[in-house]
C-alpha positions as CSV (number, residue, x, y, z in Angstrom):
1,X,40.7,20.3,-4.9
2,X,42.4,17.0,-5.7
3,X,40.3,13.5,-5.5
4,X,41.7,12.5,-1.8
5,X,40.6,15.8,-0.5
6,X,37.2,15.4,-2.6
7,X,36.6,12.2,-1.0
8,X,37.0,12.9,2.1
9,X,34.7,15.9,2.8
10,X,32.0,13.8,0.8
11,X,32.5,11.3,2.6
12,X,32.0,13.4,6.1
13,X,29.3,14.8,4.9
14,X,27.6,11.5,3.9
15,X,28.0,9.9,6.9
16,X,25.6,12.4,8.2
17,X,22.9,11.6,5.7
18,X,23.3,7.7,6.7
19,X,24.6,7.2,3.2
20,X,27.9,5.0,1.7
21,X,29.0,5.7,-1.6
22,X,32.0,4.1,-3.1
23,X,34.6,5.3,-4.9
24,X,33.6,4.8,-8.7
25,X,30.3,7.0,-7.9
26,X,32.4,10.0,-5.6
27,X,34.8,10.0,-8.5
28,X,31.6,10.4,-11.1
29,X,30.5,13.3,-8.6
30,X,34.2,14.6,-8.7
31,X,34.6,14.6,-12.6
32,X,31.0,16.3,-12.7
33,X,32.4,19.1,-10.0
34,X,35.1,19.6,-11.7
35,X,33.3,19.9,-15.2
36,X,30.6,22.1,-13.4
37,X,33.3,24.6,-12.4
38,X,35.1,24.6,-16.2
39,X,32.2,25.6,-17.6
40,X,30.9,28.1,-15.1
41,X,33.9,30.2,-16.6
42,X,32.0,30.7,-20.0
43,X,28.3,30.0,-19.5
44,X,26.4,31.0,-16.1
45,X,25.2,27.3,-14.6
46,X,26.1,28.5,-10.7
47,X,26.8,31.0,-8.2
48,X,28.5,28.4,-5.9
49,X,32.2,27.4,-7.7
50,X,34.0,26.8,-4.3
51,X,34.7,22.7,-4.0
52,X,33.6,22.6,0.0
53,X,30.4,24.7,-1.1
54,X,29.7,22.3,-4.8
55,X,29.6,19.6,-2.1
56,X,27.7,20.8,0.8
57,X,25.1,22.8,-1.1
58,X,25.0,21.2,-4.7
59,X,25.5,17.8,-4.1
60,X,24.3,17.1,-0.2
61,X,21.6,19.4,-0.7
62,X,20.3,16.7,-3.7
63,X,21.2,13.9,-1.9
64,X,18.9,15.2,0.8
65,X,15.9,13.7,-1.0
66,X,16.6,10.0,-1.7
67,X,15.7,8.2,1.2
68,X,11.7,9.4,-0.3
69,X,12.5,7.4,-3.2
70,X,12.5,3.8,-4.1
71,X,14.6,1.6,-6.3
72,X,13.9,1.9,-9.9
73,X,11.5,4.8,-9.6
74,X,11.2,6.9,-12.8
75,X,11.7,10.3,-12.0
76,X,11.6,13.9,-13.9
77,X,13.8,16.4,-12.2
78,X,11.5,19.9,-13.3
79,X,13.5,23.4,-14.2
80,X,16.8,21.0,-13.2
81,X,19.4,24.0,-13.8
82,X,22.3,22.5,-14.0
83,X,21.6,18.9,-12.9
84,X,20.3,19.2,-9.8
85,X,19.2,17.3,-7.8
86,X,18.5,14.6,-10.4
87,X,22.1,14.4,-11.7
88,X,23.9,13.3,-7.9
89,X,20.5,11.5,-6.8
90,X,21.5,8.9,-10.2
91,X,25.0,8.7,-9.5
92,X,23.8,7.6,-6.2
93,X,20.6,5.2,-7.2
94,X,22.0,3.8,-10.3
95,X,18.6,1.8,-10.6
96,X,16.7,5.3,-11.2
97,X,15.6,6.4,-14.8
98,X,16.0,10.6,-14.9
99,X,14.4,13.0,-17.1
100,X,15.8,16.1,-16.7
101,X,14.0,19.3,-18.2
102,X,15.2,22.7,-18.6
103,X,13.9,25.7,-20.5
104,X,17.6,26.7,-21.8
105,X,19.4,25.0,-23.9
106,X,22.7,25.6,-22.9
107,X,22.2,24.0,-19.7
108,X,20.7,21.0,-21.6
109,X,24.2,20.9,-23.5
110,X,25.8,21.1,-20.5
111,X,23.4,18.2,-18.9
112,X,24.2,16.2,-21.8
113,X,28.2,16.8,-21.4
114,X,28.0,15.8,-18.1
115,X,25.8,12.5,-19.2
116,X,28.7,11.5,-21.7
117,X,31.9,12.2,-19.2
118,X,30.6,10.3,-16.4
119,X,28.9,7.6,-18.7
120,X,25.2,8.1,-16.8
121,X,22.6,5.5,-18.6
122,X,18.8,5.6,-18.4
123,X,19.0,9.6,-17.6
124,X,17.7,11.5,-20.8
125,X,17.6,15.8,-21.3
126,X,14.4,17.9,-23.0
127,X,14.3,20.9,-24.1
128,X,11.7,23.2,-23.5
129,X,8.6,24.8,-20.6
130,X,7.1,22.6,-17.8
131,X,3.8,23.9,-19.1
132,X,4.1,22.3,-22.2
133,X,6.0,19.1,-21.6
134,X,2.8,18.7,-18.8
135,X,0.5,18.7,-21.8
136,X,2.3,16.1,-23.5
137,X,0.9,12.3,-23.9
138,X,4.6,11.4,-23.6
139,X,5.2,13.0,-20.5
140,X,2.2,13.5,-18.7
141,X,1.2,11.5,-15.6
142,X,4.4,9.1,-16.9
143,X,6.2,9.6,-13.6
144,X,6.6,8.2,-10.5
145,X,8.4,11.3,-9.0
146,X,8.7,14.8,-10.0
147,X,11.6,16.8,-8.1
148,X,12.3,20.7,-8.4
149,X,14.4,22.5,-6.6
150,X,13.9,26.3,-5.5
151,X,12.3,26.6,-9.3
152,X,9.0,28.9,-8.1
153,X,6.5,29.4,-5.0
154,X,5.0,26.1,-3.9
155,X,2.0,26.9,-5.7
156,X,3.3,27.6,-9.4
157,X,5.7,25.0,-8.5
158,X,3.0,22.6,-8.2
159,X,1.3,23.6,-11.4
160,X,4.4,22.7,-12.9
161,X,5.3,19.7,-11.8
162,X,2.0,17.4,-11.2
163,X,0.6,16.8,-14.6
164,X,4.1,14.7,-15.0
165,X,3.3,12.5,-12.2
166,X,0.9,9.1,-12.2
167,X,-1.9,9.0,-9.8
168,X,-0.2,7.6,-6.2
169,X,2.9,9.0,-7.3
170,X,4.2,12.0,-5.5
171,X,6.2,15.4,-5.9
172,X,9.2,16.2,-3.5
173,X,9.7,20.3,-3.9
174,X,12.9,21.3,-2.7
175,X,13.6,24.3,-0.8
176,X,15.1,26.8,1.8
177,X,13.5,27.8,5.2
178,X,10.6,30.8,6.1
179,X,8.2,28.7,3.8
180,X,4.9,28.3,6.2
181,X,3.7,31.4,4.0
182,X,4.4,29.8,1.1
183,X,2.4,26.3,2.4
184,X,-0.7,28.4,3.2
185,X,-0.4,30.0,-0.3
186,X,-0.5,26.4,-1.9
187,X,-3.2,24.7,-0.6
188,X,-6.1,25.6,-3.0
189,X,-3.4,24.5,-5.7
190,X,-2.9,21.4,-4.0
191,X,-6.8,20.9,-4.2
192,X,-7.5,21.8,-7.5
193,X,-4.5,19.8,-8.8
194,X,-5.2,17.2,-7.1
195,X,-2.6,16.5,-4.5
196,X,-2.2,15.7,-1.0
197,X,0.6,17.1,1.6
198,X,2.4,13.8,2.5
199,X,5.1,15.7,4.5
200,X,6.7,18.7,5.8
201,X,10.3,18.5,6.9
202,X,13.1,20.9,8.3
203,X,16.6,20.8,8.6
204,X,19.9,21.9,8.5
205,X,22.0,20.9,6.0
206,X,25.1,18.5,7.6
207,X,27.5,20.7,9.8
208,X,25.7,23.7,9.0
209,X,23.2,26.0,9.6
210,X,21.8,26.2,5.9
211,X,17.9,25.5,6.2
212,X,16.4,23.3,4.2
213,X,12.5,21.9,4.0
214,X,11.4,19.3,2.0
215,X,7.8,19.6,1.0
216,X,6.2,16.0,-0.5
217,X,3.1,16.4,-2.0
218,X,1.5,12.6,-3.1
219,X,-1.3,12.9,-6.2
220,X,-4.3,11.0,-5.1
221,X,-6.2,11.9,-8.2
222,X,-6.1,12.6,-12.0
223,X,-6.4,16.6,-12.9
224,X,-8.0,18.7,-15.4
225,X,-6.7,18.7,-18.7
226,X,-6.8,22.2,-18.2
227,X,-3.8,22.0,-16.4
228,X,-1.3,23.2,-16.6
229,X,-2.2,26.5,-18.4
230,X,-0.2,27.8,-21.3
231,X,3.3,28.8,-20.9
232,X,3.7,31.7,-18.0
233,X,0.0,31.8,-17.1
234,X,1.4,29.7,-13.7
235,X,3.6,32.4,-12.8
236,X,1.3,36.1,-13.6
237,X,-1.7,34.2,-12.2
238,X,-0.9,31.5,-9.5
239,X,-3.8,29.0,-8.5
């Protein structure tokens, strides 16, 4: 797809979400499509290498989330995969500071490709398991924002992705529709980690009918230091 095309379908798909970019940041997210679908052909980042669908469900879908975020927040994107949403939600907020975390390296190569090409500051990659970056002085309750998207259920996600944020901060989990099971599932996690369900919303992605729902979850207190458990204890035995 050349840049004028590019543009364009952003840009219609944009308008939609009430957002304006210009054309130095839709020619970082063109650069980082385009780089996304190079190295897809070697190394497995995505299952979605069409430019209409890169835009619609990669870089919409992430830009779905800003309006719950403020200027200048400091934000961890959890499990980000290969950059989303944290990646297109800097190129849009220039004023954020991203962490993005990933348990395989490649992708963290990748992330740090991607950093270089479109010349992203304050965004920074690690290495390594949600469990133990949560543990972490450096990390932990550091945030005002965690963001996942579609990483685990809601309440493994949770585990995950709390101990990163400060208290009055919040988490914004990312994911597709049929999740009232998943809500009921989560709400001793929420408890016991100290959350609160801020919001619930659902929606179609723009011009389509992809279902989304946005889950924010707003930490009213500090947890346990016994949490999160050691790595895959979330996952084989869920709060």
């Amino acid at each position: 797809m050349d840049f004028d095309s590019f543009k364009k379908e952003m840009n219609i798909n944009l308008m939609a979400l009430n957002l304006k970019l210009d054309d130095s940041q839709i020619k970082n997210f063109y650069d980082f499509m385009n780089l996304l679908i190079e190295k897809n052909k070697v190394m497995n980042l995505t299952g979605i290498t069409e430019p209409k669908e890169v835009i619609l469900k990669h870089f919409i879908d992430s830009l779905t989330v800003l309006k719950y975020i403020n200027e200048n927040d400091n934000i961890i994107d959890v499990g980000t995969g290969a950059g989303f949403p944290g990646i297109p939600l800097k190129i849009a907020e220039n004023s954020l500071e991203i962490t993005l975390l990933d348990s395989l390296n490649k992708r963290i190569n990748f992330l740090n490709e991607v950093i270089e090409k479109i010349n992203l500051n304050k965004v920074k990659t690690i290495h390594g398991r949600a469990e133990d970056f949560g543990q972490d002085f450096k990390y932990r309750e550091k945030y005002d924002v965690a963001v996942s998207r579609a990483v685990a259920p809601l309440n493994v996600l949770l585990e995950y992705m709390l101990p990163f944020v400060k208290v009055g901060g919040k988490c914004i989990c990312m994911k597709g529709s049929n999740c009232d099971e998943e809500i009921e599932n989560s709400r001793k996690a929420i408890e016991i980690l100290g959350g609160k369900i801020e919001k619930i919303k659902k929606f179609n992605l723009p011009n389509s009918d992809n279902n989304r729902t946005i889950f924010i979850i707003k930490k009213v207190q500090k947890m346990s230091r016994q949490y999160p458990r050691k790595a895959g204890i979330p996952t084989k035995n869920p709060l």
